[in-house]
Structures are given as structure tokens and as C-alpha cells.
LUMFI-304719 format. One record per residue (C-alpha): residue in one letter; x, y, z. Coordinates in steps of 0.1 Angstrom, whole numbers, padded with zeros to 4 digits, always signed. Example, Ala and Ser with C-alpha at 12.3 -4.5 7.8 and 13.67 -1.06 7.14 Angstrom:
<recs>
A+0123-0045+0078 S+0137-0011+0071 
</recs>
This chain:
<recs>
X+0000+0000+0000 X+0012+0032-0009 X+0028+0056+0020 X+0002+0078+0033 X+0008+0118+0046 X-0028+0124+0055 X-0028+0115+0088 X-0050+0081+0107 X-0082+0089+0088 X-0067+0092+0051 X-0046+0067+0061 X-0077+0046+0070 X-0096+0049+0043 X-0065+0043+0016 X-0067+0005+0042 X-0102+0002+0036 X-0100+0008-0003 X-0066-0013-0009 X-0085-0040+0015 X-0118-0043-0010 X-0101-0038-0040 X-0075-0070-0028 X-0109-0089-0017 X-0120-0082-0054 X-0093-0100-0070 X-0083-0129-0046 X-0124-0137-0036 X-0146-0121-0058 X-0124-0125-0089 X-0131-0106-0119 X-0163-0111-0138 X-0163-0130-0172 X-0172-0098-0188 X-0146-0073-0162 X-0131-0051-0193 X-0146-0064-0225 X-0168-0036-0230 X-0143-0007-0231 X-0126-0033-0252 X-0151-0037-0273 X-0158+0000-0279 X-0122+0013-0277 X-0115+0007-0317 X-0152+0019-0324 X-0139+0055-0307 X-0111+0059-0326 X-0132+0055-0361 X-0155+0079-0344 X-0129+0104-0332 X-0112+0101-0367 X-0149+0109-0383 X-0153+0134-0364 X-0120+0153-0375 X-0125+0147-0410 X-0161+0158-0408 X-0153+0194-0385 X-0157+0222-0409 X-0132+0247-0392 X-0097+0239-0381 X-0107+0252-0343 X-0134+0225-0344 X-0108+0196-0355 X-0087+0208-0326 X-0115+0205-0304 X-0122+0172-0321 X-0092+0156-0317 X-0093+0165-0282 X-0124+0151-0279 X-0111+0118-0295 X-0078+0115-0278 X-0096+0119-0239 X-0121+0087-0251 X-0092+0069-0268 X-0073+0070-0232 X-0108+0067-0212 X-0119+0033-0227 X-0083+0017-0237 X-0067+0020-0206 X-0099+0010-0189 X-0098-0023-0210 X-0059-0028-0199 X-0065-0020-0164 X-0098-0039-0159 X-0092-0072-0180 X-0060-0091-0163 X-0044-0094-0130 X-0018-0069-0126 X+0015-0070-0099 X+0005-0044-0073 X+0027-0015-0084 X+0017-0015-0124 X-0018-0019-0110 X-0018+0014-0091 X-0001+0027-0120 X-0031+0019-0145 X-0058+0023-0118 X-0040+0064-0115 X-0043+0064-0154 X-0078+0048-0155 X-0091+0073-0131 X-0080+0107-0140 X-0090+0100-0176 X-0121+0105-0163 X-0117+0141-0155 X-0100+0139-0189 X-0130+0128-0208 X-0153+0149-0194 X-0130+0182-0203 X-0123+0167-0239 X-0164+0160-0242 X-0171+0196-0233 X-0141+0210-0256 X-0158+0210-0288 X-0194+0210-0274 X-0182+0247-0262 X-0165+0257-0293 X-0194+0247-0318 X-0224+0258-0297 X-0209+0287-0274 X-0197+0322-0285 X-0158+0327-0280 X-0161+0351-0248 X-0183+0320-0235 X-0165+0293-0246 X-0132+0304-0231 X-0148+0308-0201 X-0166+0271-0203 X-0131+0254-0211 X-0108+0275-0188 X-0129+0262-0162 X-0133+0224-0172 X-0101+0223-0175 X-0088+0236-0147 X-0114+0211-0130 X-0099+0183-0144 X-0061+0191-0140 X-0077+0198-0102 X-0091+0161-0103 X-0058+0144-0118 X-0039+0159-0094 X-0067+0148-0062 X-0061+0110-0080 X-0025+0109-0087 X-0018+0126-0050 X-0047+0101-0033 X-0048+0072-0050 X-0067+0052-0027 X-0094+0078-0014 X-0128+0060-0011 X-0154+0058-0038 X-0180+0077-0017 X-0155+0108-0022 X-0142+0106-0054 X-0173+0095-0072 X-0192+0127-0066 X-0162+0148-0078 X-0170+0136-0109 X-0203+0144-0114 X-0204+0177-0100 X-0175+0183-0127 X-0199+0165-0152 X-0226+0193-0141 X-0207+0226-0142 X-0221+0230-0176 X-0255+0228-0169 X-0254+0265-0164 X-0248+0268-0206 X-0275+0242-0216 X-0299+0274-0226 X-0268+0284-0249 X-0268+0252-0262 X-0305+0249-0266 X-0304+0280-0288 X-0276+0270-0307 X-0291+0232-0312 X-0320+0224-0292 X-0312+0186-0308 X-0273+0186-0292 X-0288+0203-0259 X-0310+0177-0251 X-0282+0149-0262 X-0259+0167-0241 X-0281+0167-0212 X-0294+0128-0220 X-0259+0117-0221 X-0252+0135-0189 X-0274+0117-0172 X-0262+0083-0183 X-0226+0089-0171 X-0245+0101-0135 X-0265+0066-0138 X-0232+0050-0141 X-0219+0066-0114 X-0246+0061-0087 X-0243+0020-0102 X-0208+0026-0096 X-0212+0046-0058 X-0233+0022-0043 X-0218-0014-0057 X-0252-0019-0069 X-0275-0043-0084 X-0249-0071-0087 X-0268-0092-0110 X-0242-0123-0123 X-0214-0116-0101 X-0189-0140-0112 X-0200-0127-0155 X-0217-0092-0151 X-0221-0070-0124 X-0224-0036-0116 X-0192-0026-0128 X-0201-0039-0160 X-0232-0018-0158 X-0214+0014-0151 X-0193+0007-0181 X-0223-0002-0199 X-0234+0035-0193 X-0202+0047-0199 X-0205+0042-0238 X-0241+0047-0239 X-0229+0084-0222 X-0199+0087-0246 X-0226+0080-0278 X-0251+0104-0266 X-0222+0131-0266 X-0208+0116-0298 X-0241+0128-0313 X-0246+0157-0297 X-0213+0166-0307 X-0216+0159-0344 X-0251+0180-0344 X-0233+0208-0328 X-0212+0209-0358 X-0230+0204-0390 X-0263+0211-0381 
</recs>
């Protein structure tokens, strides 16, 4: 376990966490299914990021594009790695550092061209100075605190997810179609994320379970946004 400087109660709670996630791979063992999703979907996002590029009509948007596509690329690829073999401890805390702050990533690189296509400049530089300042903020939080408990760390995400919500009229008079994507998609990751939070329902543990659902959600969220994204765009 990794040396902790936050005193007994950090240090409790990085026991408890490295305690369940140990229980998860010498009891529980890793359900038939632990990984294959991202798997599944990871070359699906780079055809999509790639389409996406080719498809932006200003060079601002591909930037924002391959932004976009290089957060999901890392999001669901590493996820795959991390989540479908048995890794020595120290590369494991290595990939689960990666796997989590990609979140933060994604959800930056998902607002990036969102914000460019449906924003005006004053707005969007505003939108993504913030995001993105979130996210380094939330790297930093999981790459300092590796082992902080779910209950903590899970509800960092969301309320990053939901900064935005304060643009969705923007976006609605921009695109009404990508507002309401934006906001369906949204809500998706959250569903993942209380599935996630709570460890809950667990309905084949030893096939699928309820991280399998959160993942599940994960792509459904990441299509919803893919949409959204290319509406925002050409219209």
C-alpha cells in the first residue's frame, strides 16, 4: 500500500480501499465480462474520433475534435488494460492512476468541442478555462490520493460533469437537438456513477455485475455526446 501523509483517517480509508479492492481479486475474482466492453468500444472511438476530425468544418473545431477523441481513446483503452487481467500491485496502481483521471479527462475533452461549436468565443473560453482547470484539479486529487474511497471521489465527478448545466440554454439556442443529447448523455454517465457509488445491483457476479453496468453507461454516455457533438457541428 502506498505511503500515506494524510494523517489516521486518510490513512484509514486508503486500508479500507486497498483491503476491498484485494478482496476483489483474490475472492470475488473478476467477472467474465470485467473489461470487454471498453474493449469492445475502444477501436469503435477511434473510427468515431477520426470521423469526427474529418467531418469538422473549421480547423478550431478539429482541434476541439481531436481532443475530444484523444480523452475517449485513453478513457476506454486504458480502462480495458486496467480492468481485464491481473496486474502486480505496483503497475496496478499505476493503470488504476491512469484509468481514473481519464475521467476528469473525458469529461474536459467532451465539453471542448461542445463549447467551441455551440458557445460564443467570450463564453467558450470561459466554459473550457474552467473544465479544465477542473480536471487538472481532479488528476492531481487521484494521482496525489490514489486510494481515497469511492463515496468521495465518485461525486467529484459528477459535479465536474454538471458545471455545464449553467450553458445548456446556450446550447438549446444554438441546437436544441445537441442540448437535449448533451443533457441525455449526462445523465447516463451520473446513472453509471450512482451504479458505480453504491456497488449496486450485482446481477451475475462471477459474468456481469455492476461494474459492467457502469461501463455499460459509460459508452451509452460517450454515444449520446458523440451525437450531440456531431449536431453541434454540422447542423
Amino acid at each position: 500500500m502506498e505511503h500515506s501523509h494524510g494523517g489516521p483517517a486518510r490513512a484509514a480509508a486508503e486500508f479500507g480501499e486497498a483491503i476491498e479492492h484485494r478482496l476483489e481479486d483474490l475472492v470475488e475474482r473478476k467477472p467474465a465480462w470485467r473489461g470487454w466492453i471498453h474493449a469492445g468500444f475502444t477501436p469503435v472511438v477511434v473510427a468515431l474520433g477520426l470521423v469526427a476530425i474529418l467531418l469538422a468544418p473549421t480547423t478550431e473545431l478539429r482541434i476541439a475534435c481531436a481532443v475530444y477523441g484523444v480523452t475517449g481513446i485513453l478513457l476506454f483503452g486504458v480502462s480495458a488494460i486496467y480492468h481485464r487481467a491481473y496486474w502486480p500491485r505496483r503497475l496496478h496502481m499505476v493503470l488504476r492512476r491512469m484509468d481514473h483521471s481519464n475521467i476528469a479527462l473525458l469529461i474536459a475533452g467532451t465539453y471542448t468541442p461542445l463549447a467551441v461549436a455551440l458557445l460564443a468565443p467570450e463564453q467558450s473560453r470561459v466554459l473550457l478555462s474552467v473544465i479544465w482547470a477542473c480536471a487538472a484539479g481532479l488528476v492531481l486529487f487521484r494521482l496525489l490520493w490514489t486510494l481515497a474511497p469511492r463515496w468521495l471521489y465518485t461525486p467529484l465527478y459528477v459535479v465536474m460533469g454538471c458545471l455545464a448545466v449553467v450553458y445548456l440554454p446556450q446550447f438549446w439556442q444554438t441546437s436544441p437537438a445537441a442540448a437535449v443529447l448533451t443533457a441525455a448523455g449526462g445523465a447516463a454517465y451520473i446513472t453509471g456513477a450512482v451504479v458505480y457509488g453504491t456497488k449496486r445491483p450485482r446481477l451475475l457476479p462471477e459474468v456481469f455485475s455492476f461494474h459492467e453496468i457502469f461501463h455499460a453507461f459509460t459508452v451509452l454516455g460517450f454515444g449520446l455526446h458523440y451525437v450531440a457533438i456531431m449536431l453541434a457541428m454540422l447542423g
